[in-house]
RONU-922946 format. One line per 4 residues: their letters; for each residue x, y, z of N, C-alpha, C. Coordinates in steps of 0.05 Angstrom, whole numbers. Example, Ala and Ser with C-alpha at 12.3 -4.5 7.8 and 13.67 -1.06 7.14 Angstrom:
as	264/-114/156/246/-90/156/264/-66/156; 257/-45/142/273/-21/143/258/1/157
! end
This chain:
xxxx	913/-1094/-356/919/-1106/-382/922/-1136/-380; 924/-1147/-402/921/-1179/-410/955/-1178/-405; 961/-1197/-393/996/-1210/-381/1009/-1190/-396; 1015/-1173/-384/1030/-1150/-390/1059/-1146/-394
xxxx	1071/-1132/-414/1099/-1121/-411/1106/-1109/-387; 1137/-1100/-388/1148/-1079/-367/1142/-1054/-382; 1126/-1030/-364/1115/-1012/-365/1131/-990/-349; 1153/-975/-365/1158/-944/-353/1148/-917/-369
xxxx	1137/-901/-354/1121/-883/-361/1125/-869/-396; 1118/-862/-407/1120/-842/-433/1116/-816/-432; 1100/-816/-413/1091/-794/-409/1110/-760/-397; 1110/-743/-415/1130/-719/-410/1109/-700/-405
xxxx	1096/-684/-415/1089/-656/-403/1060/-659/-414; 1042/-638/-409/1019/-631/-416/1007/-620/-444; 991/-641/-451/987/-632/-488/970/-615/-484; 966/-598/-517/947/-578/-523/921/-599/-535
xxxx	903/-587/-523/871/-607/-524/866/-600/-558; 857/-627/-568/853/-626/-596/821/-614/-599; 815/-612/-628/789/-604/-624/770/-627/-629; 747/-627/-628/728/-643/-625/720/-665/-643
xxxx	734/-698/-641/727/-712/-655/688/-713/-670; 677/-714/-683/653/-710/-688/638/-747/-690; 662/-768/-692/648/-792/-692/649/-808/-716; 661/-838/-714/665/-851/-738/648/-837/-769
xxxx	670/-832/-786/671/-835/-814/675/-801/-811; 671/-785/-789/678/-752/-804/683/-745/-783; 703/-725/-783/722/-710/-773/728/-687/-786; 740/-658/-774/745/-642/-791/771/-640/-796
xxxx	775/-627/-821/810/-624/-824/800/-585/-843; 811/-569/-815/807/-547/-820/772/-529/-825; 762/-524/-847/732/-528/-851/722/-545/-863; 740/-563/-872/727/-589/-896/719/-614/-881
xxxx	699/-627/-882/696/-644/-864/698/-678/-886; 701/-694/-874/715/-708/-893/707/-739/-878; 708/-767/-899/705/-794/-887/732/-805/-883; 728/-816/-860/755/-830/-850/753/-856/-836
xxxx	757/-883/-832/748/-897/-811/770/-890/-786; 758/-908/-769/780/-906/-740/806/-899/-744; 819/-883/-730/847/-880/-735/864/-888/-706; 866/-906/-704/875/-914/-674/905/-915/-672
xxxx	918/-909/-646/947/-906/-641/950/-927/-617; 968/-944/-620/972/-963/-599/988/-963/-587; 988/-967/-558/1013/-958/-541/1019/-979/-525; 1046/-985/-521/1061/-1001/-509/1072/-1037/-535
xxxx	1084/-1051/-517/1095/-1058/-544/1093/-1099/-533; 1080/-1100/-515/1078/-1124/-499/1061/-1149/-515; 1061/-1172/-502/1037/-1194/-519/1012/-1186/-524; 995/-1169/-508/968/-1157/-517/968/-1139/-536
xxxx	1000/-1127/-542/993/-1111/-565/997/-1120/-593; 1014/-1146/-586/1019/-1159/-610/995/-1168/-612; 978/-1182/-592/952/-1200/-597/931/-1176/-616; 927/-1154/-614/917/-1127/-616/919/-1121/-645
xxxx	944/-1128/-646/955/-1119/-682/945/-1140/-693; 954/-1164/-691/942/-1178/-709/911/-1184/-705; 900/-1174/-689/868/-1174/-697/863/-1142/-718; 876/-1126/-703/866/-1097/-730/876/-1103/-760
xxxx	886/-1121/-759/903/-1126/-792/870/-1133/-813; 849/-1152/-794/834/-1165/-803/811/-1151/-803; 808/-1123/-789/777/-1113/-782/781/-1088/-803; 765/-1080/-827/750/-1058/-835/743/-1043/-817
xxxx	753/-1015/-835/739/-995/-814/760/-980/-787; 783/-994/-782/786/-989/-763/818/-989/-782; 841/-963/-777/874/-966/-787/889/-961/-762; 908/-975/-763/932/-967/-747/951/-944/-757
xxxx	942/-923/-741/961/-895/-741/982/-895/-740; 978/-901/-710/1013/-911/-707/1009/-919/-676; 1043/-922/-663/1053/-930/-640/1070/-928/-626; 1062/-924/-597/1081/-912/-578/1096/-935/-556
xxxx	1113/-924/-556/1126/-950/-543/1145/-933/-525; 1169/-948/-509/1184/-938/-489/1203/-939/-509; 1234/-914/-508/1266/-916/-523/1268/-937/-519; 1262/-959/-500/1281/-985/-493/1270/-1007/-515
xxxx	1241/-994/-521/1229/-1017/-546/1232/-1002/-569; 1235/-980/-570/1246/-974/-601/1247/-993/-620; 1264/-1008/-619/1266/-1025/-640/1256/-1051/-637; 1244/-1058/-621/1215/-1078/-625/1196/-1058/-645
xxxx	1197/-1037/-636/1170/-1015/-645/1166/-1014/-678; 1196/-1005/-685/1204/-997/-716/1195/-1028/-726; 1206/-1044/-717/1199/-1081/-732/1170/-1083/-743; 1152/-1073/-713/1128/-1069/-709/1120/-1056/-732
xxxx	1127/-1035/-732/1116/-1004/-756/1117/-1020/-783; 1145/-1029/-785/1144/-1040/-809/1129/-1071/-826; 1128/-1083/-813/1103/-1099/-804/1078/-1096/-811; 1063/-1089/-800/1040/-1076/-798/1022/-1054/-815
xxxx	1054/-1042/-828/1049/-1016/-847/1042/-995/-824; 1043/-988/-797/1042/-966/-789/1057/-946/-795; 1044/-919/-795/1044/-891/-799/1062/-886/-786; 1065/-883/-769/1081/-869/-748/1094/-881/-724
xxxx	1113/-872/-704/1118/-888/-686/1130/-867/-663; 1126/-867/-638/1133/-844/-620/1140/-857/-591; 1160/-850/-582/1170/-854/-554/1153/-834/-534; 1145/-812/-546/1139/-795/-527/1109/-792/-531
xxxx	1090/-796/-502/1063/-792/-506/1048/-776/-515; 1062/-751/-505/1051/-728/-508/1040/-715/-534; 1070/-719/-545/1072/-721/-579/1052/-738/-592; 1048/-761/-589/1026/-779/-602/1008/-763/-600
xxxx	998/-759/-577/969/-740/-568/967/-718/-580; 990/-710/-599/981/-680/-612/987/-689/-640; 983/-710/-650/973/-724/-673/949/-714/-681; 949/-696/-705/923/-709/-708/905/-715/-731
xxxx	916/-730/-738/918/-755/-750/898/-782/-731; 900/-781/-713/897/-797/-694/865/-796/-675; 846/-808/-684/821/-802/-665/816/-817/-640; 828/-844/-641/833/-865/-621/857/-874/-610
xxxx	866/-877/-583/886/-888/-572/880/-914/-547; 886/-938/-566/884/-965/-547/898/-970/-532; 903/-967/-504/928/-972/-486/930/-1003/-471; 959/-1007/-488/958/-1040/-478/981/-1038/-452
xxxx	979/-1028/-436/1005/-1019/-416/993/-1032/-389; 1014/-1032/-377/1004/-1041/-349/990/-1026/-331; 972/-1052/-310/948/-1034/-297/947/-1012/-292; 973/-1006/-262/975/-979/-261/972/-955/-277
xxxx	981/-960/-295/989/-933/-314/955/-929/-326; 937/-943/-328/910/-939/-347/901/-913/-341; 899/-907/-310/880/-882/-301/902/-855/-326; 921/-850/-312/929/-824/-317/938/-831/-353
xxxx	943/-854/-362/937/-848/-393/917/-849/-408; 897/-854/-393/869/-845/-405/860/-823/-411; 866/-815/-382/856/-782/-368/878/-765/-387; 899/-767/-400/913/-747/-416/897/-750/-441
xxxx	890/-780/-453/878/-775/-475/856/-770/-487; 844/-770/-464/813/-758/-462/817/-733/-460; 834/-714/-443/842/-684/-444/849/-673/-470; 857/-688/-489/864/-689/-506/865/-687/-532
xxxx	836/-695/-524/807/-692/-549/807/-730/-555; 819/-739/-549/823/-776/-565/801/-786/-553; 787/-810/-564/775/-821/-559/798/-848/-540; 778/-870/-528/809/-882/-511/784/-907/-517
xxxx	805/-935/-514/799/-965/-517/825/-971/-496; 818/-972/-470/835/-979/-449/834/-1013/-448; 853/-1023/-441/849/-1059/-432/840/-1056/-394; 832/-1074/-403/823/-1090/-370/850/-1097/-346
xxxx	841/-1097/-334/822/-1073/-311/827/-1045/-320; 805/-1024/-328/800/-997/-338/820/-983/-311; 810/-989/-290/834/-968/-266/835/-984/-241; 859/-974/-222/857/-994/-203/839/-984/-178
xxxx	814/-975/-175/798/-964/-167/774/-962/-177; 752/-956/-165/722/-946/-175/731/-922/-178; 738/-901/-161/737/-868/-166/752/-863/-182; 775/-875/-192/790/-863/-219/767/-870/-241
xxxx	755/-890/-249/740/-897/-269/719/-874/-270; 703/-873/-243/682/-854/-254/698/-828/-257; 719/-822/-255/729/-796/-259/728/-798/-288; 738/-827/-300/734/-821/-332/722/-822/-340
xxxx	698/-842/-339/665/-842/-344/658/-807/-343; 663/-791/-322/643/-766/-321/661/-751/-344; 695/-745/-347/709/-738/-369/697/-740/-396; 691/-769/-407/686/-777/-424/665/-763/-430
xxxx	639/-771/-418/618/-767/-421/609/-735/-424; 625/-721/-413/623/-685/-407/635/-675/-442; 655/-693/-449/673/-686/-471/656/-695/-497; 640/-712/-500/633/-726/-519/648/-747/-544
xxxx	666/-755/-518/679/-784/-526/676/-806/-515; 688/-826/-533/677/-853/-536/698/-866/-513; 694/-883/-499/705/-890/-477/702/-918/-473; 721/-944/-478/710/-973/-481/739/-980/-460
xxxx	724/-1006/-448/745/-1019/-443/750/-1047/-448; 778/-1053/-466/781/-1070/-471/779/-1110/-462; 750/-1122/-461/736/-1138/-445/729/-1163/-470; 742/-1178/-475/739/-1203/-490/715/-1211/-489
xxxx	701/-1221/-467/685/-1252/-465/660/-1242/-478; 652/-1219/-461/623/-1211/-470/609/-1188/-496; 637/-1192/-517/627/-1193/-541/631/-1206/-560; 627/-1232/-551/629/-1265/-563/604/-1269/-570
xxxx	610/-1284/-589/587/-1297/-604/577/-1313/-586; 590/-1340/-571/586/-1358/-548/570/-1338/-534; 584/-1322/-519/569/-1303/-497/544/-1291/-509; 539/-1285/-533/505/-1280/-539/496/-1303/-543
xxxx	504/-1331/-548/488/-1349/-554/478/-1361/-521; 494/-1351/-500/481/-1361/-479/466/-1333/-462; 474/-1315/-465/448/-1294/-463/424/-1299/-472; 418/-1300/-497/390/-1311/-515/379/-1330/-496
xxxx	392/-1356/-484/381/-1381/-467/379/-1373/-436; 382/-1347/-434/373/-1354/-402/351/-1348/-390; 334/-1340/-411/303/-1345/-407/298/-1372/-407; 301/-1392/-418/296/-1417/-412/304/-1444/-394
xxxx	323/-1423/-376/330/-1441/-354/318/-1445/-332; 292/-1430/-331/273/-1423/-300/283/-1410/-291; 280/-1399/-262/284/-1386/-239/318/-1395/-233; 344/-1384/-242/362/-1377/-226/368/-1383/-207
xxxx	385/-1402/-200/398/-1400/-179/423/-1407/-170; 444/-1413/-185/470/-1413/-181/477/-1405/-205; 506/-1382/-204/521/-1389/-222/551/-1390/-215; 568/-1412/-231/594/-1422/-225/611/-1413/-241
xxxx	634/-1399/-236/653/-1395/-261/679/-1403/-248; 702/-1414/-257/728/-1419/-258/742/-1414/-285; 767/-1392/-279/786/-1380/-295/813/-1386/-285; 828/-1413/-283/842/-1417/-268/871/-1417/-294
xxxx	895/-1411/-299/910/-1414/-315/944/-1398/-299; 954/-1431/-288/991/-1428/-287/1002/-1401/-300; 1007/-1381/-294/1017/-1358/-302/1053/-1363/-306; 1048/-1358/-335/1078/-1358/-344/1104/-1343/-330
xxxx	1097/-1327/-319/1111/-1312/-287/1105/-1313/-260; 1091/-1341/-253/1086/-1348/-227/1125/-1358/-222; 1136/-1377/-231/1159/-1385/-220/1177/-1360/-223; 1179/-1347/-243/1195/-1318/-229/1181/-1305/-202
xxxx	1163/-1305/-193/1151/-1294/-175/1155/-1303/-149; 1154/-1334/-157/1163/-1348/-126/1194/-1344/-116; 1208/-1345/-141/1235/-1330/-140/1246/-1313/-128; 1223/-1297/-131/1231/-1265/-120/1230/-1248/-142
xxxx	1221/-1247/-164/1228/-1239/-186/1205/-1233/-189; 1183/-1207/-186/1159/-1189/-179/1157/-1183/-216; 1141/-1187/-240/1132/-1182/-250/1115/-1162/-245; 1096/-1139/-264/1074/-1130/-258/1048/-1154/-249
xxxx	1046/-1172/-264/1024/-1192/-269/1017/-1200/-229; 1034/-1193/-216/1043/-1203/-178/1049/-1184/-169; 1045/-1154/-193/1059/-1130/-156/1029/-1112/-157; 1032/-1105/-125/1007/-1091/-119/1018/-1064/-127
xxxx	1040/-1051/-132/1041/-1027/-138/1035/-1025/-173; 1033/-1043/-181/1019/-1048/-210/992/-1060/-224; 983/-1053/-198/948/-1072/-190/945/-1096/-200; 964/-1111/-200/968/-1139/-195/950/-1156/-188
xxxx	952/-1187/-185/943/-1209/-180/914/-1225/-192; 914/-1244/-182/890/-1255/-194/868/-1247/-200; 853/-1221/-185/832/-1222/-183/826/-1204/-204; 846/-1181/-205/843/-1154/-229/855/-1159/-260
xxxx	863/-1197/-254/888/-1205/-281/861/-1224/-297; 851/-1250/-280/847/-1267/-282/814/-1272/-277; 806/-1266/-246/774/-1265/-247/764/-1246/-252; 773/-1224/-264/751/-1206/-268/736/-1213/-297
xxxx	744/-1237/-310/720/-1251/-332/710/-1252/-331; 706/-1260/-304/683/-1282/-290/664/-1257/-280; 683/-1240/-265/660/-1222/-258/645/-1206/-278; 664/-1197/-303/648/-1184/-324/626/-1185/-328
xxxx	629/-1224/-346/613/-1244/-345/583/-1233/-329; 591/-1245/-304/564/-1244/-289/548/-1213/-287; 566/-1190/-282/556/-1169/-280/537/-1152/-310; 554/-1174/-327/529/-1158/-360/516/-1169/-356
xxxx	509/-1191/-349/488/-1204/-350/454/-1202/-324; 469/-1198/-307/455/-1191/-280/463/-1166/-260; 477/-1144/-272/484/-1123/-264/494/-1126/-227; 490/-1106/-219/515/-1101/-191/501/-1120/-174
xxxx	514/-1134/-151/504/-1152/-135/491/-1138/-107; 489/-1163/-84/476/-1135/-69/499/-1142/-51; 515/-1160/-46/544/-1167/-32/566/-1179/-43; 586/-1171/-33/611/-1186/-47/629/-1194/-19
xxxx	647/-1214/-25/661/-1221/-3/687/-1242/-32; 703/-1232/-16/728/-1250/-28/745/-1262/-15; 745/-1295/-18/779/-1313/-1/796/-1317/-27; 825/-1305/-9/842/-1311/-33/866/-1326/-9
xxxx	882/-1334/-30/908/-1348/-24/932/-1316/-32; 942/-1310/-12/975/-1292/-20/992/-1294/-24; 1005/-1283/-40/1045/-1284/-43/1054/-1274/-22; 1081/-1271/-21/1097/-1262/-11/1096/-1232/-1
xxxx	1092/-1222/-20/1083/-1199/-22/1055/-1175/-6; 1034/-1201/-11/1010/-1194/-1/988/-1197/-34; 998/-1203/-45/983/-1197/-69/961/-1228/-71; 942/-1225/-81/925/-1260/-91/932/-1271/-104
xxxx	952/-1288/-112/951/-1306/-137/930/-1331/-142; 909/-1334/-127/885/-1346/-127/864/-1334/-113; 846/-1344/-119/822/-1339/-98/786/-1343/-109; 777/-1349/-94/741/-1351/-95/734/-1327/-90
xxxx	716/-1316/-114/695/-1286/-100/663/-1299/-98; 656/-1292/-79/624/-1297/-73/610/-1274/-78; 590/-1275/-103/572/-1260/-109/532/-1255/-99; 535/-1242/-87/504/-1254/-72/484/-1233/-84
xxxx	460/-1246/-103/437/-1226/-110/415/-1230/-99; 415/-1239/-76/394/-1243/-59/374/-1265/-75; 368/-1273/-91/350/-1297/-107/368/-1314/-122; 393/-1313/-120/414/-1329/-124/442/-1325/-110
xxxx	466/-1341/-121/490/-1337/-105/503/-1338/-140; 529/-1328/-150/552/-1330/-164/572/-1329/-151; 590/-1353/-156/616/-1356/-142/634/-1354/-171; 649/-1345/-168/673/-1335/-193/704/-1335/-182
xxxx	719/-1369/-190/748/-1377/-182/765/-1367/-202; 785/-1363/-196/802/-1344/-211/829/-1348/-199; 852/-1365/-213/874/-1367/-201/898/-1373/-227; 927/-1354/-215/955/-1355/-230/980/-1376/-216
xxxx	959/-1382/-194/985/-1406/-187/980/-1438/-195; 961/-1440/-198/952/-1467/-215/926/-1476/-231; 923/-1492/-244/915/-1497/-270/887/-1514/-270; 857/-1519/-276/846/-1528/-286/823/-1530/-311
xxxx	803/-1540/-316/795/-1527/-342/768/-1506/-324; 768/-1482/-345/756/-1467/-343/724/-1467/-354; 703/-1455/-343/677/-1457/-346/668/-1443/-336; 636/-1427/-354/622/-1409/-338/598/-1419/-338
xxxx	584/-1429/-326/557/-1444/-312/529/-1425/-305; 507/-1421/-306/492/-1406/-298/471/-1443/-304; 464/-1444/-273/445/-1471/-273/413/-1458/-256; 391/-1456/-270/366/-1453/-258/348/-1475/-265
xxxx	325/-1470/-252/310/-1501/-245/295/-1506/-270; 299/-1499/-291/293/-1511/-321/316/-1520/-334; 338/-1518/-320/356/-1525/-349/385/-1510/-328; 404/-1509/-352/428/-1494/-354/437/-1487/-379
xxxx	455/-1467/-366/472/-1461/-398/507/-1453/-391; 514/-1467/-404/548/-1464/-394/568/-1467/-417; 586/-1449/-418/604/-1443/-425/633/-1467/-420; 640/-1476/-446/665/-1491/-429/682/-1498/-436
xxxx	691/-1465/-442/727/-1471/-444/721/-1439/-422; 741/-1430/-429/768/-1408/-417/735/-1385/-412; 726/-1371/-390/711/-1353/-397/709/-1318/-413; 737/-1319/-413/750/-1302/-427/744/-1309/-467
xxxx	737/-1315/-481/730/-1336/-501/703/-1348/-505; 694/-1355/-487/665/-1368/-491/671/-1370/-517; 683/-1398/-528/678/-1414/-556/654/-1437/-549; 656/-1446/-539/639/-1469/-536/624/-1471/-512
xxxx	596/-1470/-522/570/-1461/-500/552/-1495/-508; 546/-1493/-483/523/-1519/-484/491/-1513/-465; 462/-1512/-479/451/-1507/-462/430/-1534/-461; 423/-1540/-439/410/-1566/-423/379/-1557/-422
xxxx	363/-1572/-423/331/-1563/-419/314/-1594/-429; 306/-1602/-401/287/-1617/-406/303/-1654/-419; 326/-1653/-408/333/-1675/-424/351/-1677/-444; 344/-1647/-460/356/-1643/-481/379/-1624/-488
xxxx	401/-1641/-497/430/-1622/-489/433/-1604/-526; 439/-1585/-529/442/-1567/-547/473/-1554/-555; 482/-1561/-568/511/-1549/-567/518/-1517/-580; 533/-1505/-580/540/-1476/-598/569/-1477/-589
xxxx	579/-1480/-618/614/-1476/-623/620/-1454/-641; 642/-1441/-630/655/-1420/-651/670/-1435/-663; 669/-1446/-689/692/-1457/-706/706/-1442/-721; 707/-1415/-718/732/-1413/-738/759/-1400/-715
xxxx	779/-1396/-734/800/-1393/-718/809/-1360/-712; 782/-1345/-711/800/-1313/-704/811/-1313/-686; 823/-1290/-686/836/-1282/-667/808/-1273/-646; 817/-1279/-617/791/-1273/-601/788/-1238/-598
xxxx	807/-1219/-599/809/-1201/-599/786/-1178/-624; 785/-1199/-639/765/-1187/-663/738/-1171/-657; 722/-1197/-644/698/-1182/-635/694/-1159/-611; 714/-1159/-598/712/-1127/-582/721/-1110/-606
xxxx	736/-1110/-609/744/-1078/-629/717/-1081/-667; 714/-1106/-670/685/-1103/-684/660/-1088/-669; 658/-1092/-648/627/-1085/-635/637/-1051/-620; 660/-1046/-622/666/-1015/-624/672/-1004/-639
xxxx	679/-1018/-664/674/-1003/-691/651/-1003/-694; 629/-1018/-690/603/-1013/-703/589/-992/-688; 592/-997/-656/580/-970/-643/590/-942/-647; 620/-946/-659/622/-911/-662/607/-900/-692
xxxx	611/-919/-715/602/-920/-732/565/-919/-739; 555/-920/-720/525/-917/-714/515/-886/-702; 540/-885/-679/537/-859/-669/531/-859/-641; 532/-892/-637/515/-899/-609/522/-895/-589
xxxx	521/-872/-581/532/-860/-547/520/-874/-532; 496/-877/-535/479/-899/-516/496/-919/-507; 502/-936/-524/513/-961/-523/532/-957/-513; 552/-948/-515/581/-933/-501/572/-931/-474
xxxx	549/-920/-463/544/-908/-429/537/-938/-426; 523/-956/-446/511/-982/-428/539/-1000/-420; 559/-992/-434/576/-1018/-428/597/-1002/-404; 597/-975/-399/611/-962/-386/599/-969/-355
xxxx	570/-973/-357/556/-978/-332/569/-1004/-329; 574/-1026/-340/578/-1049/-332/599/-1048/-316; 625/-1033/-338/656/-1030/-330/657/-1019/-293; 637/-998/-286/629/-987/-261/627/-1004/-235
xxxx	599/-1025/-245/592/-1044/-234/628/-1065/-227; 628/-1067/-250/655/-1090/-248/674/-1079/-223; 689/-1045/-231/704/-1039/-217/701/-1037/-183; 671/-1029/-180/656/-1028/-151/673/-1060/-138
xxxx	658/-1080/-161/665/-1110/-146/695/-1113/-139; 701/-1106/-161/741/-1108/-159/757/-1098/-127; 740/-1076/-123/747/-1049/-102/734/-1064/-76; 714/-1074/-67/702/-1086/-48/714/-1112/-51
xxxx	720/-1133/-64/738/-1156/-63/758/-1149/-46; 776/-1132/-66/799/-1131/-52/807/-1118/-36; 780/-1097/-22/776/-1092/2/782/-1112/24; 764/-1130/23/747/-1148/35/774/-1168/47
xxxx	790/-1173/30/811/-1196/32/840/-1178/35; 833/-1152/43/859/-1134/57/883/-1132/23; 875/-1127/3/903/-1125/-9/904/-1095/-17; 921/-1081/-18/926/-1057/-19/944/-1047/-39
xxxx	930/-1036/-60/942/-1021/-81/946/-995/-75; 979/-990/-87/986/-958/-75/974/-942/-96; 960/-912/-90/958/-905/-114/975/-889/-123; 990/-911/-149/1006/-898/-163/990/-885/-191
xx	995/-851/-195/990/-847/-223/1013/-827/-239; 1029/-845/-251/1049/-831/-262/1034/-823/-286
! end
């Protein structure tokens, strides 16, 4: 997840599996089959979920059911409910999950926890919109990928950059850059819990038993980034800088596709501006702010510099949950497997990085 709350489990006992969502706008309720848009339940109660709400306030098509939170946020939760106009509000997971009322559940909770609250709500009958990083592993993911896919649910993971407007305006240009051959990205941003950290004071955002650190917080933009665009590499290798701990709060990943190199910087212990670069021997096209965002793209060719700005002020959160309202709403399982392949690709890189540079996530799945 995006800079996460404190995360203790919700989760109590084993739900009874719902029956079979059928896919934006109909669902059954008994033999009557009926139009409904998204009915999504949000869980946990942290800054991504606030960032989260106030993007669903603005998107058609898509209602807030309700929301699960820990007894200890209770009453952040109720503020929330009332707020928002949510339906409902539940401490206990299980219970949400036998909603049903409920066809979607977006989990804004910390890393660890993604695998096994997915895997309940996919058991579940729910469709799931997990945040980034999807699991702290490749093999939990394809465990959900093959879940999903066996079940005939929709399965997204929550990934900013590359359903940006910026980010298709520099897809469209990279036929006109020639032949490929570097691309540069830097995601570097002071983490608001680096000085508790140096403290001694272990947030999730810095513990490896919460799949922690830079690379699964911060560069995996960058890797997104590069992997929709040019799918799995043929090597990866990662230098990072460690805490205390053992965890990365910085580091360089080297991406090698044999007819080019991508290098993708990614750091929570200090600060510069961020950019995503793809330079071939016609031109470039680069991204340059935050790559998480791609607001402002510039592409080069021949002399001639071209600008593309997002001017208005959404919330960045909009266009992912727009471009998964529109794919459930189409019907497009396709599309769902194409972005699931990416999430695959990504996790492979994540898992061999942090291979590569010795950091070791326990697997925890409460």
């Amino acid at each position: 997840m995006r800079e996460s709350d404190n995360g203790s489990s919700m989760l109590t006992g084993r739900p009874e599996v719902a029956c079979r969502f059928l896919g934006y706008s109909q669902r059954y309720s008994g033999n009557t089959l009926r139009s409904y848009p998204m009915k999504i339940a949000l869980v946990g109660a942290g800054k991504i979920v606030l960032s989260c709400l106030d993007a669903l306030k603005d998107i058609k098509g898509i209602d807030i059911e309700a929301l699960c939170v820990r007894q200890g946020s209770l009453q952040k939760g109720e503020a929330l409910k009332n707020q928002y106009n949510i339906h409902s509000i539940y401490t206990d997971y299980d219970a949400m999950l036998q909603d049903g009322n409920i066809d979607f559940v977006y989990l804004g909770i910390p890393n660890h926890l993604h695998f096994s609250y997915s895997h309940k709500a996919l058991s579940a009958g729910k469709h799931v919109i997990c945040e980034k990083p999807f699991t702290s592993n490749y093999a939990q993911l394809l465990e959900l990928v093959t879940l999903a896919k066996s079940t005939g649910r929709y399965l997204f993971e929550a990934i900013t950059s590359i359903h940006s407007p910026g980010f298709n305006y520099l897809k469209t240009h990279l036929a006109d850059i020639g032949e490929i051959k570097l691309v540069q990205a830097n995601y570097s941003q002071y983490s608001s819990r680096y000085n508790d950290y140096v403290n001694g004071i272990v947030h999730p955002a810095f513990d490896p038993a919460a799949s922690g650190g830079a690379l699964y917080d911060i560069n995996l933009y960058n890797i997104y980034n590069v992997c929709a665009l040019f799918g799995a590499p043929e090597s990866v290798s990662y230098h990072c800088n460690k805490g205390h701990n053992g965890i990365d709060t910085s580091g360089i990943l080297v991406m090698n596709y044999g007819a080019f190199i991508a290098v993708c910087t990614g750091a929570k212990d200090s600060a510069s501006p961020g950019y995503f670069t793809v330079q071939g021997t016609a031109g470039y096209v680069k991204v340059t702010d935050i790559p998480s965002v791609c607001k402002h793209v510039e592409f080069s060719q021949a002399g001639t510099l071209i600008k593309h700005d997002d001017t208005t002020d959404k919330n960045h959160m909009i266009y992912e949950f727009e471009a998964f309202r529109d794919i459930v709403s189409a019907q497009d399982m396709s599309r769902c497997h194409e972005l699931l392949d990416i999430a695959l690709n990504v996790s492979k890189v994540l898992e061999q990085a942090r291979e590569c540079c010795g950091i070791d996530f326990p697997l925890t799945q409460e």
